[in-house]
N, CA, C and O atoms as a MOPAC input file, in Angstrom:
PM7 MOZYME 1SCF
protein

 N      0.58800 1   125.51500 1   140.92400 1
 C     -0.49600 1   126.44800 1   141.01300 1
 C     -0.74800 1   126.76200 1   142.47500 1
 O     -1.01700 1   125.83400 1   143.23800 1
 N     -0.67500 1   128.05400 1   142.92900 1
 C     -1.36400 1   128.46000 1   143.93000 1
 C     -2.70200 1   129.53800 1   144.33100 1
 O     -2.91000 1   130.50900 1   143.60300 1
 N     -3.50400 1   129.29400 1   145.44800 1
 C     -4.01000 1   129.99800 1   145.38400 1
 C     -4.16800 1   130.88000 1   146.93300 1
 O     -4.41000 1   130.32000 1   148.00200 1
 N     -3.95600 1   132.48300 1   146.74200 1
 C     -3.45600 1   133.07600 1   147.73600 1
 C     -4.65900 1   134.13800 1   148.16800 1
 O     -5.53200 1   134.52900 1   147.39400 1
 N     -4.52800 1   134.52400 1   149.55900 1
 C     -5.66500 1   135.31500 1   149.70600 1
 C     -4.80600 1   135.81700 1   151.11600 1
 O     -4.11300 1   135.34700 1   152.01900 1
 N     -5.46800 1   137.34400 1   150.54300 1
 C     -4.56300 1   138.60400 1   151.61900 1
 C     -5.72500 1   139.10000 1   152.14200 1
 O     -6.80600 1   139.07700 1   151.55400 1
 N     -5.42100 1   139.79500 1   153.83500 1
 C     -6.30200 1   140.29400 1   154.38400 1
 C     -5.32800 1   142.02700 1   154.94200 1
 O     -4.59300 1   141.96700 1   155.92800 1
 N     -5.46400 1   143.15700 1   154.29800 1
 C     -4.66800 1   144.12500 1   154.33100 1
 C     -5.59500 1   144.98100 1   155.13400 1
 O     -6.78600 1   144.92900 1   154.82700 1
 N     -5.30300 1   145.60000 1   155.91200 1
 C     -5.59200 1   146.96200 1   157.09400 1
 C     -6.50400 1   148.11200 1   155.80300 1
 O     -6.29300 1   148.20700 1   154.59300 1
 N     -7.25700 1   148.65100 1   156.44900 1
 C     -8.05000 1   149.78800 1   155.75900 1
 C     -7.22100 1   150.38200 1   154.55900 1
 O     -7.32100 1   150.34400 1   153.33200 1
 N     -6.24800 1   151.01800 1   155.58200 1
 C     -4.88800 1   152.33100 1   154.79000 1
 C     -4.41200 1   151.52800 1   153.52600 1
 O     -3.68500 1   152.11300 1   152.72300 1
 N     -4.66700 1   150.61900 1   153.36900 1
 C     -4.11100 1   149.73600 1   152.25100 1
 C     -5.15900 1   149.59100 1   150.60700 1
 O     -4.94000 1   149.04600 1   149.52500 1
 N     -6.17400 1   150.29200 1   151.10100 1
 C     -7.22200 1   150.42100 1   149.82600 1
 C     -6.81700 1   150.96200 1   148.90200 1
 O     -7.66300 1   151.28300 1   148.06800 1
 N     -5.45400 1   151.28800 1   148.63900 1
 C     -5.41700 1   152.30300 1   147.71300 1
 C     -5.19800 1   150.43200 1   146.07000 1
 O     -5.53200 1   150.25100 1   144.89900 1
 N     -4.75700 1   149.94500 1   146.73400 1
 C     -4.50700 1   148.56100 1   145.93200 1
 C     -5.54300 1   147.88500 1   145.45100 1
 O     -5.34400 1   146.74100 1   145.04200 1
 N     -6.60900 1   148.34700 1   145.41300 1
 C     -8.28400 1   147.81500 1   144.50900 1
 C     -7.74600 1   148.61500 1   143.60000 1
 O     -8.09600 1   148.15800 1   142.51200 1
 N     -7.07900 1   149.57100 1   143.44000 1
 C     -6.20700 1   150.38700 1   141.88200 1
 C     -5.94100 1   150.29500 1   141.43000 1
 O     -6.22500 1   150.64400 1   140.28400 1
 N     -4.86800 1   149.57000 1   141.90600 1
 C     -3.40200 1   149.55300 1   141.49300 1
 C     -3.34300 1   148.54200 1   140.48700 1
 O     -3.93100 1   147.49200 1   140.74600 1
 N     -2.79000 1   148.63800 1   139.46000 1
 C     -2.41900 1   147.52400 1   138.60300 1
 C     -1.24400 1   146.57900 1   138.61300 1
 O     -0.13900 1   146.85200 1   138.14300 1
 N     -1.54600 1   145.56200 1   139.13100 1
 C     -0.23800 1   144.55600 1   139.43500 1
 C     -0.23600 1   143.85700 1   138.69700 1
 O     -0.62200 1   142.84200 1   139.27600 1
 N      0.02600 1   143.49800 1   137.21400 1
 C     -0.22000 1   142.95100 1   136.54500 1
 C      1.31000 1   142.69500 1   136.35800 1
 O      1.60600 1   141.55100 1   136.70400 1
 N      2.24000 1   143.34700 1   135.96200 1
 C      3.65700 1   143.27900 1   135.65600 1
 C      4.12900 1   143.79400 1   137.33500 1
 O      5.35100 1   143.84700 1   137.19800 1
 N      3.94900 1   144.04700 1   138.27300 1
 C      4.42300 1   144.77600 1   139.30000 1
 C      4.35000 1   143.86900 1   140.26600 1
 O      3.59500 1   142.89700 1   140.27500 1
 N      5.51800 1   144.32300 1   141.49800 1
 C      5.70600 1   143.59600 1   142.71600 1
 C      4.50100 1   144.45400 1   143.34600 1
 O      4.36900 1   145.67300 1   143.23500 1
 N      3.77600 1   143.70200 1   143.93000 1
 C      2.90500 1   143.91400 1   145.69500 1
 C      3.72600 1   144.84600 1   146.38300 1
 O      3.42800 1   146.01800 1   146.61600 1
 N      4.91100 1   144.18700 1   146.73700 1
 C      5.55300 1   144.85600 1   147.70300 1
 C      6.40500 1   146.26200 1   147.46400 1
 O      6.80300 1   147.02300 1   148.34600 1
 N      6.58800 1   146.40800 1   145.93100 1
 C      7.30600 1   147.34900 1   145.50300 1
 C      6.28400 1   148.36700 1   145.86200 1
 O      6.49900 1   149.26600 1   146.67500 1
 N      5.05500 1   148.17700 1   145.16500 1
 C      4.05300 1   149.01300 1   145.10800 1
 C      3.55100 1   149.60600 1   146.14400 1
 O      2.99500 1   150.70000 1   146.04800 1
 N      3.71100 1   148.82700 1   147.49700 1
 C      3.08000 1   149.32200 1   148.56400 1
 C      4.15000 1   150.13300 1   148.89800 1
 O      3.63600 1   151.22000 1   149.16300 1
 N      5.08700 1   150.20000 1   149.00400 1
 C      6.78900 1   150.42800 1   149.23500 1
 C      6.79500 1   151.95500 1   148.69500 1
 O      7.29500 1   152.82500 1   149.40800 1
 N      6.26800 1   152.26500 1   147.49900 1
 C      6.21200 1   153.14700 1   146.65900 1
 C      4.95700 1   154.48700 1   147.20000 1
 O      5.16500 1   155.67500 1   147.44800 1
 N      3.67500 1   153.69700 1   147.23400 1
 C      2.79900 1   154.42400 1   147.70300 1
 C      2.66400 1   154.99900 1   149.86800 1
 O      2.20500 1   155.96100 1   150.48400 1
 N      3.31500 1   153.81100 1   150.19600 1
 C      3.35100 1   153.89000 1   151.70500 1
 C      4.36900 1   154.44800 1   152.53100 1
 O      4.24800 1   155.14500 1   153.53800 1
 N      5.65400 1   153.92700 1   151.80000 1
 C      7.04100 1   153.60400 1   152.49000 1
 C      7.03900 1   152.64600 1   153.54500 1
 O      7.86300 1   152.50800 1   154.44900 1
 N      5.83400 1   151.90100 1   153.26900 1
 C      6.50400 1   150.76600 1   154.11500 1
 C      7.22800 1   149.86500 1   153.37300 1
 O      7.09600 1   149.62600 1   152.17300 1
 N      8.31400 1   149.18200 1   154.46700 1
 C      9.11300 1   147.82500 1   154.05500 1
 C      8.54100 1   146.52800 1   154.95500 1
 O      8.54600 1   146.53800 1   156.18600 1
 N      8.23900 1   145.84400 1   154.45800 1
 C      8.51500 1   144.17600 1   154.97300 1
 C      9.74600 1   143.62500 1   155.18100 1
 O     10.73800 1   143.42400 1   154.48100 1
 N      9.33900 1   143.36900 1   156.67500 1
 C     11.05500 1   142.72200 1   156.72500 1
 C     10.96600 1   141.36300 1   157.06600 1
 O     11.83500 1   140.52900 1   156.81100 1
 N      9.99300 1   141.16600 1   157.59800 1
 C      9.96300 1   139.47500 1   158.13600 1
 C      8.35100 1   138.99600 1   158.03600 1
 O      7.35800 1   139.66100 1   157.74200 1
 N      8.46600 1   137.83600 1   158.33200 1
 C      6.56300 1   137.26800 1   158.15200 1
 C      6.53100 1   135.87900 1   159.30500 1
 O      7.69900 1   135.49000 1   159.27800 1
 N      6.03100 1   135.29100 1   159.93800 1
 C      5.62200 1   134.17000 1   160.79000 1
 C      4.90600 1   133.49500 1   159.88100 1
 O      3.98000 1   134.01900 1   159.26200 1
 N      5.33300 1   132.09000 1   159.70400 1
 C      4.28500 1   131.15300 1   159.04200 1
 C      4.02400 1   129.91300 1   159.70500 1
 O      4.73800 1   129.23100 1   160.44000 1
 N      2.92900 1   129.77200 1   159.32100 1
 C      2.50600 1   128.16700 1   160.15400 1
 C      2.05300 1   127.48100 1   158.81200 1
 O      1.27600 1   128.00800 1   158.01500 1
 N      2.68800 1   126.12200 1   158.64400 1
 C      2.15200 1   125.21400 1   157.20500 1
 C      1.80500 1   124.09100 1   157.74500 1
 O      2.33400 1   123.61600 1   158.74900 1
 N      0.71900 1   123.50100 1   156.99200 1
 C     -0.14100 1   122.57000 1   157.36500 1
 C     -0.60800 1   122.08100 1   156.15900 1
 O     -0.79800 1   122.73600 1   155.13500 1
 N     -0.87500 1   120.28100 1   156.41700 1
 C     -1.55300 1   120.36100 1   155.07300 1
 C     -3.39300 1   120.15600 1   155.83100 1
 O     -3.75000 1   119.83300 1   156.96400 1
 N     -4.15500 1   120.50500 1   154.63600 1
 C     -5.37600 1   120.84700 1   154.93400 1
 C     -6.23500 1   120.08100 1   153.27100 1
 O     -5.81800 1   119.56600 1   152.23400 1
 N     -7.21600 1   120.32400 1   153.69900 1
 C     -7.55500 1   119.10300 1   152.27400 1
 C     -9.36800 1   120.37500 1   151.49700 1
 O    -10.37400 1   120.74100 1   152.10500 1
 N     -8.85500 1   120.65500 1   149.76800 1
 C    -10.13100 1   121.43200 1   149.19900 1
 C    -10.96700 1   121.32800 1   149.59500 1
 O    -11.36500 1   120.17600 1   149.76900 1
 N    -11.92200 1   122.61400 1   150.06400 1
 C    -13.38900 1   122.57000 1   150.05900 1
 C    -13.71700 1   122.72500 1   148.29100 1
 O    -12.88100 1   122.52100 1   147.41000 1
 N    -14.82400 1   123.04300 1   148.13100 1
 C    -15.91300 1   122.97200 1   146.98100 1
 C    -14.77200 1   124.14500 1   146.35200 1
 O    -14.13300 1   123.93700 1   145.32100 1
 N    -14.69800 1   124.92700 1   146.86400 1
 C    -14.85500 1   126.37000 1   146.08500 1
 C    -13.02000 1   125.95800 1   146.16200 1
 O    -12.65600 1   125.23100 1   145.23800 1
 N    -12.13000 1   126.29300 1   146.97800 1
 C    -10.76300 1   125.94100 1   146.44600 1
 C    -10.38200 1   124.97400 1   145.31200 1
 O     -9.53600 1   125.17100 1   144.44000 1
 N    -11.17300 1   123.87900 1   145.48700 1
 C    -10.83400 1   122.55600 1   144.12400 1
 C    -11.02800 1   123.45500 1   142.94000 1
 O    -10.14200 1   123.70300 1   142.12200 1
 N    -12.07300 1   123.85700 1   142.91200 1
 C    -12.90500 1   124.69100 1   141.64300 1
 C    -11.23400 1   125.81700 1   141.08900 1
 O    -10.50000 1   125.63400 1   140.11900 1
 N    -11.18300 1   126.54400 1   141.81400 1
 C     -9.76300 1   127.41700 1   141.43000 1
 C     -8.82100 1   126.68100 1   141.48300 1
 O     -7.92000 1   127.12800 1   140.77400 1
 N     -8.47400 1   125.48700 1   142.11300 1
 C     -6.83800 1   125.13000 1   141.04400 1
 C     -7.31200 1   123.69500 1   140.53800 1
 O     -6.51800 1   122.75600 1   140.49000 1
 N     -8.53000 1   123.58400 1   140.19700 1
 C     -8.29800 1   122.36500 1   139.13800 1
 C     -8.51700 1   121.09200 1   139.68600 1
 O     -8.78600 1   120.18900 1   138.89400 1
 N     -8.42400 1   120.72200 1   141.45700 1
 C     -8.45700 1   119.56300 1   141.49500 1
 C     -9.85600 1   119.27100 1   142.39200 1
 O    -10.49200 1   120.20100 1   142.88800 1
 N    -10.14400 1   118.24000 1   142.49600 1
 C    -11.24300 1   117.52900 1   143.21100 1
 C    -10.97300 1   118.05900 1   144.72600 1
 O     -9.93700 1   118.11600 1   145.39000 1
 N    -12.54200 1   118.48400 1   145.05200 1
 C    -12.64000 1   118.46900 1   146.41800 1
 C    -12.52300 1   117.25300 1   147.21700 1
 O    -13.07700 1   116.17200 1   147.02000 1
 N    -11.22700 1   117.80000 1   148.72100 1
 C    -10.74800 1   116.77100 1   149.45600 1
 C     -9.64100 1   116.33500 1   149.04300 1
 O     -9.20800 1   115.28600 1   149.51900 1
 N     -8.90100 1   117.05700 1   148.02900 1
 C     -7.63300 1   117.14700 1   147.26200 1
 C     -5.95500 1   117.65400 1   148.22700 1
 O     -5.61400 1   118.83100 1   148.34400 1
 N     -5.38100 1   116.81300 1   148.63000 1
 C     -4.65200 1   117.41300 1   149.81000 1
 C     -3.90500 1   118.80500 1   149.32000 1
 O     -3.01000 1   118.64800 1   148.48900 1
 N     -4.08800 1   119.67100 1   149.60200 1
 C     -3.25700 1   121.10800 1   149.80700 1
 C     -2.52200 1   121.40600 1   151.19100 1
 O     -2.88900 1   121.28900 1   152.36000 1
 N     -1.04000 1   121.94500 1   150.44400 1
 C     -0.57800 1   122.51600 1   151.81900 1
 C     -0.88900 1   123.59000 1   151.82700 1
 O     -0.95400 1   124.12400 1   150.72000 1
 N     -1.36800 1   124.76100 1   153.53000 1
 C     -1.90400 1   125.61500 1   153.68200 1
 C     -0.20000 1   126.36600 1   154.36200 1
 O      0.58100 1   125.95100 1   155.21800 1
 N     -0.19700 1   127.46800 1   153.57600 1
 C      0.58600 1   128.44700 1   154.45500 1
 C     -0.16600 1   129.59600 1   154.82100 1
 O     -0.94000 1   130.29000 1   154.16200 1
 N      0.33100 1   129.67700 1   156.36300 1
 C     -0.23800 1   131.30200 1   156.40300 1
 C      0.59100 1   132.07100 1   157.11400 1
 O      1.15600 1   131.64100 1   158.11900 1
 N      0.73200 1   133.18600 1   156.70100 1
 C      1.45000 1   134.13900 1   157.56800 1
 C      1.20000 1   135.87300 1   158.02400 1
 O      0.44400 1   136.65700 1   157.45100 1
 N      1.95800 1   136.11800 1   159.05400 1
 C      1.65800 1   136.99800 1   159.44000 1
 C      3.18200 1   138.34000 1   159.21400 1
 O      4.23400 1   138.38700 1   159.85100 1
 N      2.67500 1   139.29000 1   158.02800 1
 C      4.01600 1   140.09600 1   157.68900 1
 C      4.02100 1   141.37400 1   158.35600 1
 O      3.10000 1   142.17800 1   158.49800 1
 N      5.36700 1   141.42700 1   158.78900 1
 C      5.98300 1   142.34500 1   159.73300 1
 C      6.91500 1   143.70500 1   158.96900 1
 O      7.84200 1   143.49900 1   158.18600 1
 N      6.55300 1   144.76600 1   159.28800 1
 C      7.35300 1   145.95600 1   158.67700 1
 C      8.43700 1   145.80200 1   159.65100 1
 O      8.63500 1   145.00100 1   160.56500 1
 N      9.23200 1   147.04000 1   159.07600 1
 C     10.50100 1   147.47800 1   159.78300 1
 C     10.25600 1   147.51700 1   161.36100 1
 O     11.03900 1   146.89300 1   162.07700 1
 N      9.35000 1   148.12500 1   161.84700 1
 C      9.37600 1   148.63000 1   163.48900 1
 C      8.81200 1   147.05100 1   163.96900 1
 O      8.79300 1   146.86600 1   165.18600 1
 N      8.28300 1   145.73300 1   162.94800 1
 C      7.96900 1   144.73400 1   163.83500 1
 C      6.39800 1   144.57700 1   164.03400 1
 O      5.88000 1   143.69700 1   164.72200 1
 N      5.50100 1   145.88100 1   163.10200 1
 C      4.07700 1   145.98500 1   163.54300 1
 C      3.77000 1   145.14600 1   162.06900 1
 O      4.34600 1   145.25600 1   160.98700 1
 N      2.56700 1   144.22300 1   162.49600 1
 C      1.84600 1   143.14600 1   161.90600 1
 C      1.44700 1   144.28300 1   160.98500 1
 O      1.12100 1   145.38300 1   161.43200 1
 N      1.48700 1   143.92200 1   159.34700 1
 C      0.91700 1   144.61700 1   158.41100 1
 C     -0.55300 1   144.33900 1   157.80600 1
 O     -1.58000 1   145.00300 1   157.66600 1
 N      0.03300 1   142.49200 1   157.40200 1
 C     -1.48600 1   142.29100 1   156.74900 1
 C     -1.15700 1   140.77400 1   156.74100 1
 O     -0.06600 1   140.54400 1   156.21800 1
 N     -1.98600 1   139.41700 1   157.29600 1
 C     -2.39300 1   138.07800 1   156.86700 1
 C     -2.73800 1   137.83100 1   155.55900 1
 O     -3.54900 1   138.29800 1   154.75900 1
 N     -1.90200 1   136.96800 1   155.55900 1
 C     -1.92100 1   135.82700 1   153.80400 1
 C     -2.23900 1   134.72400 1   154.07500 1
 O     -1.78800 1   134.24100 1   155.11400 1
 N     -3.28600 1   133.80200 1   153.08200 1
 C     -3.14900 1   132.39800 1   153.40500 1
 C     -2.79600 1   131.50500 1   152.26100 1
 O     -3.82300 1   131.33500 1   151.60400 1
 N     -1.89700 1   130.93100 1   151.79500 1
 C     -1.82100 1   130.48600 1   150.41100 1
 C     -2.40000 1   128.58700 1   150.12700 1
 O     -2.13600 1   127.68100 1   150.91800 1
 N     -2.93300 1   128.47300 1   149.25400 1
 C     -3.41900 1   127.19100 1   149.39000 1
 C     -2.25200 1   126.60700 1   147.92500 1
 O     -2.30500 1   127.38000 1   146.96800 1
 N     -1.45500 1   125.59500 1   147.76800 1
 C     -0.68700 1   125.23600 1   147.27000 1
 C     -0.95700 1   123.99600 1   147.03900 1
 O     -1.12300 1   123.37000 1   148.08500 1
 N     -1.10700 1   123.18000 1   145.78600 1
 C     -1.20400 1   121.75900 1   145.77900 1
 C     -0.12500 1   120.67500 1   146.04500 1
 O      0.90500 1   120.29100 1   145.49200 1
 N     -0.88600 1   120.34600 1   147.21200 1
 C      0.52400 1   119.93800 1   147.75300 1
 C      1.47400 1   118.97500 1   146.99400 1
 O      2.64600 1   119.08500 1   147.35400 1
 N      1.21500 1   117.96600 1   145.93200 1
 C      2.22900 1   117.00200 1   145.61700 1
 C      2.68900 1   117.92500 1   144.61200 1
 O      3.27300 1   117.21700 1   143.79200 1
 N      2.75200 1   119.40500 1   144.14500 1
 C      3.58100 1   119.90900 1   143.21700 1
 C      4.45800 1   121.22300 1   144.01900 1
 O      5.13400 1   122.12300 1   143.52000 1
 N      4.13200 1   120.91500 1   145.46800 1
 C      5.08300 1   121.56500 1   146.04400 1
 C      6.53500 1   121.11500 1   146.61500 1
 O      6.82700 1   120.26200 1   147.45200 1
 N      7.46300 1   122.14200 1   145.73500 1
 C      9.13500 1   122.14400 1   146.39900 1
 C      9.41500 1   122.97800 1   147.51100 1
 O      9.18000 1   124.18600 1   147.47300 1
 N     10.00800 1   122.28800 1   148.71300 1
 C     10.71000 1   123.78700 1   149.62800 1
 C     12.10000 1   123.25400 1   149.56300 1
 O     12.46900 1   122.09300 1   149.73800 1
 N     13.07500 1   124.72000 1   149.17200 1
 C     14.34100 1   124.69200 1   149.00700 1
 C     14.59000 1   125.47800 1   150.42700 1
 O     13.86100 1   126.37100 1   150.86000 1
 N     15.61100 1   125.03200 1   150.97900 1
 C     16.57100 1   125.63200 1   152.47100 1
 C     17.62700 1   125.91600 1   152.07600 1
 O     18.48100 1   126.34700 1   152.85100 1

């Protein structure tokens, strides 16, 4: 279970719309914008639930989560929009 939270530029309102229910994020923006994502910067950390994160995935506050966050880059390299994902950490895999 994760739980993710995006911080997108004004021009990006059109996505309080949009129905992503079956749909990629990225297709969609791709579709309406023409922008592409090509790369993202992340910094991971683990960080431990407040009140309100435990509450959305289920576990006790002070519950260790790893925190990713990143910063995604279009084609020309210009910062699009910050993500921060909160992930529980003992059910997280990273494959290389």
């Amino acid at each position: 279970m994760l739980l993710e939270t995006c911080k997108f530029p004004e021009s990006f309102f059109f996505l309080f719309n949009a129905d992503l229910t079956n749909a990629s994020l990225y297709e969609t923006i791709r579709k309406e914008t023409g922008i592409v994502f090509t790369r993202s910067d992340k910094v991971l950390e683990i960080v431990f639930a407040n009140h309100q994160e435990a509450k959305y995935l289920g576990v006790v506050k002070g519950y260790p989560l790893l925190s990713i966050k990143s910063v995604v880059h279009d084609t020309s390299g210009e910062h699009c929009y910050l993500s921060r994902q909160l992930c529980i950490a003992d059910k997280f895999k990273l494959m290389v």
